[in-house]
C-alpha positions, -999 to +999 in steps of 0.1 A: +203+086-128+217+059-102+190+054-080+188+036-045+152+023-028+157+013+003+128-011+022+094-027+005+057-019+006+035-047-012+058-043-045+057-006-047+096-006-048+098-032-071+076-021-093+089+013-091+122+001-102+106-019-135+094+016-145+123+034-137+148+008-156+126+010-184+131+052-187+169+046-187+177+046-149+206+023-130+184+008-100+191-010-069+161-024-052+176-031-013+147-049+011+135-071+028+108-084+004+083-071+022+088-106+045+067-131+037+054-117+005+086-121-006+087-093-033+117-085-059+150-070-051+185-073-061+199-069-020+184-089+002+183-073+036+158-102+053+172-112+088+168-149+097+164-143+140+163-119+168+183-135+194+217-119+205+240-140+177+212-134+148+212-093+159+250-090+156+250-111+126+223-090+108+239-060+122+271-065+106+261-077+071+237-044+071+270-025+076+290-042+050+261-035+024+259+003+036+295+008+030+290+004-006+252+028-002+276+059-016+273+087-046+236+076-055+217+105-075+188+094-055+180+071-023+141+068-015+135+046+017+100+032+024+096+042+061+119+059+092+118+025+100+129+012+067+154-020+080+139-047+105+166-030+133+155-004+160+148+028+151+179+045+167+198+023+141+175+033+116+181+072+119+219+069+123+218+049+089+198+075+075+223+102+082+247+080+064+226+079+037+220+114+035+258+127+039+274+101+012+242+107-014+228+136-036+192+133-025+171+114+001+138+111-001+110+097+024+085+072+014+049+080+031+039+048+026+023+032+058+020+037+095+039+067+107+037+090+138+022+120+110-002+098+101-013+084+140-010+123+142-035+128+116-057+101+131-056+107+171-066+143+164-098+131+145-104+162+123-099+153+089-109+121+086-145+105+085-126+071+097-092+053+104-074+019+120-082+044+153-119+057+155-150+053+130-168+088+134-165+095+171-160+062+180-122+047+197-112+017+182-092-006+194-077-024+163-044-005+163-020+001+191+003+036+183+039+028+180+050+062+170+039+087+192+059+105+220+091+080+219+120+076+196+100+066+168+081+103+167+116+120+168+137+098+137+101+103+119+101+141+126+140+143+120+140+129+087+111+148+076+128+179+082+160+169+067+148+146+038+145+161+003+111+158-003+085+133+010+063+108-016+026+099+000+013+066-019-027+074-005-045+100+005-046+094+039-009+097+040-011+130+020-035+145+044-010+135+074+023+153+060+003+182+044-001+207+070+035+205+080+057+197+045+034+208+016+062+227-001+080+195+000+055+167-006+037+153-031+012+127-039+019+098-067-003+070-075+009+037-067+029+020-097+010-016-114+028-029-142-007-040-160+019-056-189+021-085-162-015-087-156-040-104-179-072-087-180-104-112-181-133-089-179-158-103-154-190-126-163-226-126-154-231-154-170-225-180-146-246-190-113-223-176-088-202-147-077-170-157-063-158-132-036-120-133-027-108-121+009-066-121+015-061-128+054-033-113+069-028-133+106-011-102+118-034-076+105-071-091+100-083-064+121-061-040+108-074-042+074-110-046+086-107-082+064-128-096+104-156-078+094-157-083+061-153-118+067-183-123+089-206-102+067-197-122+040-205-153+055-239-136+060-244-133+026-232-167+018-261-177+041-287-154+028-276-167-006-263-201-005-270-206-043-254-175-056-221-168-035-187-189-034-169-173-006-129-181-013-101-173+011-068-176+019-044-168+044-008-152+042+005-164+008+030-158-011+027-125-031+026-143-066+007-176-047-021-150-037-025-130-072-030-160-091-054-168-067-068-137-062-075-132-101-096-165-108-125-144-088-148-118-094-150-095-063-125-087-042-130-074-004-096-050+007-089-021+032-117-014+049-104+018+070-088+035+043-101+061+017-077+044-007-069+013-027-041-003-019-019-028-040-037-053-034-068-041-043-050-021-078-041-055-088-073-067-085-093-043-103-061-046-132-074-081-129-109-073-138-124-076-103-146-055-085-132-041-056-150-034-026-130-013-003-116+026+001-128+047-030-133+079-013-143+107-030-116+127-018-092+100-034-109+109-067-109+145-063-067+139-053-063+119-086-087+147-109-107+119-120-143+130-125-157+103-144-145+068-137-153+054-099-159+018-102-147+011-068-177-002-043-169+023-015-177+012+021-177+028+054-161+005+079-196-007+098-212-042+093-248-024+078-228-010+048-209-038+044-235-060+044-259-035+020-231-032-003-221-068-007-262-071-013-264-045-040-236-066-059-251-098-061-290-078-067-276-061-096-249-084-112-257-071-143-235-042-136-206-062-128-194-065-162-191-028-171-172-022-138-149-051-147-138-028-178-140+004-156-120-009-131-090-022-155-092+011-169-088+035-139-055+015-132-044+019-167-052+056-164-038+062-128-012+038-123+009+027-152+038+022-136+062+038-163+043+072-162+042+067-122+084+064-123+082+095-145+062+112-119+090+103-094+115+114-118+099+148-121+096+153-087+130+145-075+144+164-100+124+193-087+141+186-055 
């Protein structure tokens, strides 16, 4: 098939695409690289400005590309808002899409007006970016209810081919209006690229590993994690190395990332993300969203070696405790961990389960 994937999310495009290539598919990745993570494509659709001459610049080059965005078996785009241009722009390039292409398909891959939907109702889930329990936070600001945004999201939805929902929590939010058109698929790690180095006790210390996002610290909860881990550090000074780093490069922050042991990722949500997957591919423990409604999504009954933690500073700090008290155990969750990504993610048999599904379509 000729496929077209429109827009980024932490490589699962790209990655996608490696899969998909290797099952005998003609693939375009288009994107902007996820910014400054600067992920693989082969069309670069970065823009360099927002003032008025950068706009119509960006504006036109976008055009030039989408004239040639025709007779694909497939386009799957990342988001309503799957180009760095406002979302009007967005939804009449989408039509486009959609009347000079077999299939389109919507990625539910990240903040969407189903998914604020799915949070500001507070029903399903124990937690979110929006509320822990009964509690408001104030961590995320809603972009997507009752404007523009809401209507392209609900328009494409109903006029998209099928809908793909990378976590659970995304799942949950398109369910109860699109189940007869959505599904749920793993995200895709290409473990070929990833050395596994099973995780020591030997040594004195632990080394923990927190990724800083400046735009999203709060966001991804990586604040709190942060000052509970310098709580441990203090409590013990002799058995913690606490190693950060801000906003690096994608392949700058996994090399980084895998000369550690525990990695701390996604504290509001019930599911790893790719950040996290890589880790644990890595050999890491990860201590983040392993819900067991994740599990029970995946059918996997037997293998949860991810430190689950609900977004308040006690469990944080309990959990990151229980680690270093019983680092005996972090060898066999080392293992367990590379294996659950083998088993769940491999990204050839996740592009077969994209296949599958648009071809159902």
């Amino acid at each position: 098939m000729k496929i077209l994937l429109l827009g980024e999310y932490s490589a699962l495009h790209s990655t996608l695409a490696e899969g998909l290539r290797l099952l005998g598919h003609d693939v375009t990745v288009a994107s902007d690289g996820c910014k400054w993570m600067e992920n693989d494509r082969d069309i670069n659709l970065s823009r360099t400005g927002y003032d008025f001459f950068n706009s119509i610049k960006y504006l036109a080059r976008v055009h030039n590309i989408f004239r040639k965005f025709t007779g694909y078996d497939i386009v799957q785009i990342n988001s309503p808002s799957f180009l760095d241009l406002k979302i009007k722009r967005n939804l009449n390039l989408y039509r486009f899409l959609l009347k000079n292409n077999a299939k389109v398909f919507l990625g539910a891959f990240g903040s969407d007006y189903f998914w604020e939907k799915l949070c500001i109702e507070n029903k399903t889930l124990r937690y979110s970016d929006l509320f822990v329990g009964e509690k408001p936070l104030d961590i995320y600001n809603c972009e997507w209810t009752g404007n523009k945004f809401q209507d392209a999201n609900i328009e494409i939805a109903e006029t998209c081919n099928g809908i793909i929902s990378c976590l659970y929590e995304y799942y949950k939010a398109y369910e109860p209006y699109y189940k007869d058109k959505l599904a749920y698929i793993p995200l895709p790690i290409n473990t070929d690229l990833i050395s596994f180095k099973q995780k020591s006790v030997e040594k004195d210390k632990i080394n923990f590993f927190i990724g800083i996002q400046k735009l999203k610290s709060k966001l991804k909860g990586t604040d709190l994690f942060l000052e509970e881990m310098m709580k441990i550090k203090k409590a013990y000074p002799t058995e913690v190395v606490v190693n950060k780093v801000t906003s690096l490069p994608w392949k700058d922050y996994i090399k980084v990332m895998s000369e550690s042991d525990v990695l701390l990722d996604q504290l509001y949500s019930y599911t790893p993300g790719m950040n996290g997957l890589l880790g644990m591919a890595n050999g890491l423990v990860l201590v983040g969203g392993g819900e067991p409604e994740m599990y029970e999504l995946l059918q996997e009954n037997n293998n949860h070696p991810i430190i689950n933690v609900f977004p308040s500073k006690e469990d944080i700090f309990n959990k990151l405790e229980m680690i270093i008290e019983n680092k005996k155990n972090i060898p066999e969750i080392s293992i367990n961990s590379r294996r659950f990504v083998e088993q769940h993610h491999n990204f050839v048999e996740v592009a077969q389960k994209y296949v599958d599904f648009w071809n159902s379509k």
